[in-house]
C-alpha positions in Angstrom: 0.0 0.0 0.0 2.7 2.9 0.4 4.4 1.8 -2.5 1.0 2.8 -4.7 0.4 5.6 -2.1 4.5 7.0 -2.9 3.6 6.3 -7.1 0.6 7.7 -6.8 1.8 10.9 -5.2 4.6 11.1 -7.4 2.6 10.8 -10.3 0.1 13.1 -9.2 3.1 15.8 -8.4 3.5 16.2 -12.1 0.3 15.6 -13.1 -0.9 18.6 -11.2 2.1 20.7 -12.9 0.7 19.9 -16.2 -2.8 20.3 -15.3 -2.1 23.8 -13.4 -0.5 25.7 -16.8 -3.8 24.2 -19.0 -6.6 25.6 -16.8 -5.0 29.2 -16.0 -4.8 29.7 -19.5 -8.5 28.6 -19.9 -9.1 30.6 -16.8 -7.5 34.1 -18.5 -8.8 33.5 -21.8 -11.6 31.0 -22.0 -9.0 28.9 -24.5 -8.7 25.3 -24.9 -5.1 24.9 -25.6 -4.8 22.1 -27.5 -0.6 22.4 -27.6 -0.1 21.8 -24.0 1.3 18.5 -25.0 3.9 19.8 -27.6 4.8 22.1 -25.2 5.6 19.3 -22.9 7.3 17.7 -25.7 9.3 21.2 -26.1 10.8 21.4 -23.0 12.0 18.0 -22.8 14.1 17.9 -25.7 15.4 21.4 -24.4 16.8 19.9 -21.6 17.5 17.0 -23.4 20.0 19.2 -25.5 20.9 20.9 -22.6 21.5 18.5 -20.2 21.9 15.2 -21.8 24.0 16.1 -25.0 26.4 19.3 -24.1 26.6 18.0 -20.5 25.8 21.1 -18.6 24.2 20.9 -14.7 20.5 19.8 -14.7 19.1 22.7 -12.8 20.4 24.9 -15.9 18.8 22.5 -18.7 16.0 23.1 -16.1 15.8 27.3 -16.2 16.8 27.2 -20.1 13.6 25.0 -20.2 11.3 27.2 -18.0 12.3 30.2 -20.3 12.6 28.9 -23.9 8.5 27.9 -23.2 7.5 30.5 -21.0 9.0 32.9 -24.0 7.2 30.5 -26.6 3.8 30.8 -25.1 4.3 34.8 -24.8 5.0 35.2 -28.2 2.0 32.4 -29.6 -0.7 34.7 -27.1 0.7 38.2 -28.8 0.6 37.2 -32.2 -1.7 34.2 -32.6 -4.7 33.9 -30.2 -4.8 37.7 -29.1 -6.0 38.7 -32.5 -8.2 35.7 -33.2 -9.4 36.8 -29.8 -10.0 40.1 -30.5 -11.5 39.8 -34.2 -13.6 36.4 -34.0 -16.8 36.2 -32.8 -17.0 32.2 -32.5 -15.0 30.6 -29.7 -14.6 27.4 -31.8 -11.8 30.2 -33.6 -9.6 29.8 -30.8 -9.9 25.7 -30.5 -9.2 25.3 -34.4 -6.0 27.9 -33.8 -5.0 25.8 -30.9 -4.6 22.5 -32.4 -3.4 24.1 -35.6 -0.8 25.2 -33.3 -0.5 21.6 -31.9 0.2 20.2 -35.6 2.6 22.9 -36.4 4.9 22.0 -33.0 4.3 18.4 -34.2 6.1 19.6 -37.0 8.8 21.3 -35.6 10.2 19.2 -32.8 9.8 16.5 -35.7 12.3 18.0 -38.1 14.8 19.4 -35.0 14.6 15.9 -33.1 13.5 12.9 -35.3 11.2 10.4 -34.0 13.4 8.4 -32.0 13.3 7.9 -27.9 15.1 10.0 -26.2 17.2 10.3 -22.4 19.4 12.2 -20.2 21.6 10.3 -17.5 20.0 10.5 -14.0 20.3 13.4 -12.0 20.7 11.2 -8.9 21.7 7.8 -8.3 20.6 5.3 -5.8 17.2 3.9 -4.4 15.6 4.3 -1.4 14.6 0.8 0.0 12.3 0.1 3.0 10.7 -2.8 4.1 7.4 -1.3 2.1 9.0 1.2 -0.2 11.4 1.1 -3.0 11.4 4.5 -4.7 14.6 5.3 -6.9 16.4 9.0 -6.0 15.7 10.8 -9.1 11.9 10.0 -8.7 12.3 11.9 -5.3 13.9 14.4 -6.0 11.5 15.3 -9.3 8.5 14.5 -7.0 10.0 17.1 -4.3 10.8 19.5 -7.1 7.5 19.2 -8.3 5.5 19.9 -5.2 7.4 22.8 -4.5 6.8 24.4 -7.9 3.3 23.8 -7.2 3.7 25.2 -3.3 5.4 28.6 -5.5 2.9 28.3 -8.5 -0.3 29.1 -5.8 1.9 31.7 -3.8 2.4 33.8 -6.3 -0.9 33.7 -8.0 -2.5 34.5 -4.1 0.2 37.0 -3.0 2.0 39.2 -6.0 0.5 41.6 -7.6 0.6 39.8 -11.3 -0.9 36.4 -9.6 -3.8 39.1 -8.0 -4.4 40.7 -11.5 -4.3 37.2 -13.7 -7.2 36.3 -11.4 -9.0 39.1 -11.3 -9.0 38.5 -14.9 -10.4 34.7 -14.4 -13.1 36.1 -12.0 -14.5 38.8 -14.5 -12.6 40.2 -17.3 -14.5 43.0 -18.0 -14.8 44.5 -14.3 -11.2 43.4 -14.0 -10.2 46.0 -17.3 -12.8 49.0 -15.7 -10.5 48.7 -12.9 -7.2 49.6 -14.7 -6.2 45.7 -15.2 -3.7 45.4 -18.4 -5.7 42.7 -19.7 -3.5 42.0 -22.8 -0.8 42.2 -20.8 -2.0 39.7 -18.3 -3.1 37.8 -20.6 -0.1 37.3 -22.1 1.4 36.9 -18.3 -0.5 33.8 -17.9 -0.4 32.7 -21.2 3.8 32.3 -20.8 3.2 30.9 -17.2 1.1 28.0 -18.3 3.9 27.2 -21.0 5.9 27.3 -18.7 5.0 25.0 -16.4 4.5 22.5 -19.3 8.0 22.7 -20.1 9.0 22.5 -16.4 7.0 19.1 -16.6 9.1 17.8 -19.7 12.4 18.8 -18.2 11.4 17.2 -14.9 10.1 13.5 -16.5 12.9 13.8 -19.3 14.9 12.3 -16.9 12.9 9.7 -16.0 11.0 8.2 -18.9 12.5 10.1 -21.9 10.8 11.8 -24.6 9.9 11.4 -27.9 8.3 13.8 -30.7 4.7 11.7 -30.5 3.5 11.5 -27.0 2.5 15.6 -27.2 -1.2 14.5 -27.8 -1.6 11.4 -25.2 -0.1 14.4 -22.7 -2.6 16.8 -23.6 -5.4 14.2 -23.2 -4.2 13.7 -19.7 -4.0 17.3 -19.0 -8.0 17.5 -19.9 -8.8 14.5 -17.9 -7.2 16.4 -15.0 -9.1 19.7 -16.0 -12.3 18.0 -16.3 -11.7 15.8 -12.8 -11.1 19.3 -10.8 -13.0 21.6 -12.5 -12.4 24.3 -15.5 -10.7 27.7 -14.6 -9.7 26.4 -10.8 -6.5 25.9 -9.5 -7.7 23.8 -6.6 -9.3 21.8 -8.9 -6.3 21.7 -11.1 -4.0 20.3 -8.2 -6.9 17.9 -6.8 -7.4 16.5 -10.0 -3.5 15.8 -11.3 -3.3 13.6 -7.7 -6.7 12.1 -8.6 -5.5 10.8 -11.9 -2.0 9.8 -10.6 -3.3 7.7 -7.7 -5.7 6.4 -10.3 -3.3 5.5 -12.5 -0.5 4.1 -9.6 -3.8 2.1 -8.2 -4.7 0.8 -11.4 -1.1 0.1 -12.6 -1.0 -1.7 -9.7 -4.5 -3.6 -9.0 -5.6 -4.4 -12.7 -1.9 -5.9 -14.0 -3.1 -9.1 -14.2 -5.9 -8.3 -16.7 -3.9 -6.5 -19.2 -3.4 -2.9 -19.9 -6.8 -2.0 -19.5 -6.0 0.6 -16.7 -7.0 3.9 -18.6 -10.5 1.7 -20.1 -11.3 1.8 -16.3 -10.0 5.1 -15.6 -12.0 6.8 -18.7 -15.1 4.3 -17.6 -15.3 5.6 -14.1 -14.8 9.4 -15.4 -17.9 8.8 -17.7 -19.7 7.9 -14.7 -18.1 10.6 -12.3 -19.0 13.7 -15.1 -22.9 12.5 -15.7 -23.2 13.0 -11.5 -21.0 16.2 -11.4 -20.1 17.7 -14.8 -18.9 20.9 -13.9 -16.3 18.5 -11.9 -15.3 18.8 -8.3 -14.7 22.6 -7.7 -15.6 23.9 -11.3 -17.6 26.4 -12.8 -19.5 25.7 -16.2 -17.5 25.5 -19.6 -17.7 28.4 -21.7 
């Protein structure tokens, strides 16, 4: 039991990372981003580059990550989905410009990295063995690492002045700009901070499982399963619903061996039936 209990929380650490950078962009701008995978994707072979081929310290591959996405997303918010914004009428604009957006990333990290698996050395070595645990080093130390990106993710949204704005923003946009709120600005903001925290994710699990140019979409359909667990547009929900999915997944991985890989049947099966009893999910507001 505390072995699935450690996966699960471990799991559930980076889940929650993923899941937090998808619904504040929702939150600020009411958009679907479709890319959240690829962005992922991004930041692993960043610090795959970084990292695992010119041999510099992780915590720099790290940073270079953090940036290189958090600069990405910026620049996709200014000149992509800020004028489709501001111009289209039809919010189905903005999910047909997102997973245009997906393809196009496809694309890229395609032609720059090929289609082959790819791995950095560990960043620690060693396992941690108890008489009910056995949990390797680097999977501690990512977990940790994760947690406390999370633990700095909510203090700054509750306590500086751009985390105040960015949800004053998700509350009500329009009150939020009659009060002197930037809103392109903050959009933007949040846009690069959810981007961010994807490619934090994909520098963290690089190191783990590796990465490869075609797992951008299964990521993305994880992050929604999260969104939709905890809610759309709420960071509680965000958090609760990352853990949700990655004790899910460490129960399941765990419980329903024997029977195949049938894990994510169950897992989808049980979210069917969890969404027609609460389908704004467990701290949400409607969609839309």
């Amino acid at each position: 039991m505390e072995q699935v209990i450690a996966n699960g929380l471990y799991l559930g650490a980076q889940y929650a990372l993923i899941a937090l950078g998808l619904t504040l962009i929702f939150a600020l701008m009411n958009v679907l981003n479709f890319a959240h995978g690829q962005m992922y994707v991004l930041g692993g072979f960043v610090t795959y580059t970084i990292y695992g081929r010119l041999g510099l310290p992780f915590p720099v591959a790290l940073a270079a990550s953090c940036v290189t996405l958090g600069v990405v997303g910026a620049l996709i918010e200014k000149f992509l989905f800020r004028p489709v914004v501001r111009r289209s009428e039809r919010e189905e604009s903005t999910m047909l410009l997102a997973a245009a957006v997906a393809f196009f990333l496809d694309a890229v990290i395609l032609l720059l990295f090929g289609e082959k698996q790819r791995g950095v050395p560990k960043i620690v070595n060693g396992v941690f063995v108890s008489d009910q645990l056995i949990m390797p080093y680097d999977r501690i130390v990512v977990g940790v690492v994760a947690i406390a990106m999370i633990a700095a993710f909510v203090l700054y949204m509750q306590y500086s002045r751009p985390g105040r704005a960015m949800r004053a923003l998700a509350q009500d946009r329009t009150a939020a700009q009659l009060m002197g709120v930037n809103v392109d600005r903050y959009s933007m903001i949040g846009f690069a901070l959810g981007a961010l925290l994807a490619g934090a994710v994909g520098s963290l699990l690089v190191t783990i499982t590796g990465v490869n140019s075609g797992i951008g979409g299964p990521i993305s359909i994880k992050a929604f399963l999260m969104v939709m667990i905890g809610g759309a547009g709420v960071v509680g929900g965000a958090i609760a619903g990352g853990f949700i999915l990655g004790m899910m997944e460490s129960v399941g991985l765990t419980v329903l061996r024997e029977y195949g890989d049938i894990t994510y049947l169950v897992i989808f099966a049980l979210l069917m039936v969890f969404l027609s009893i609460r389908p704004n999910g467990l701290m949400g507001k409607p969609w839309g």
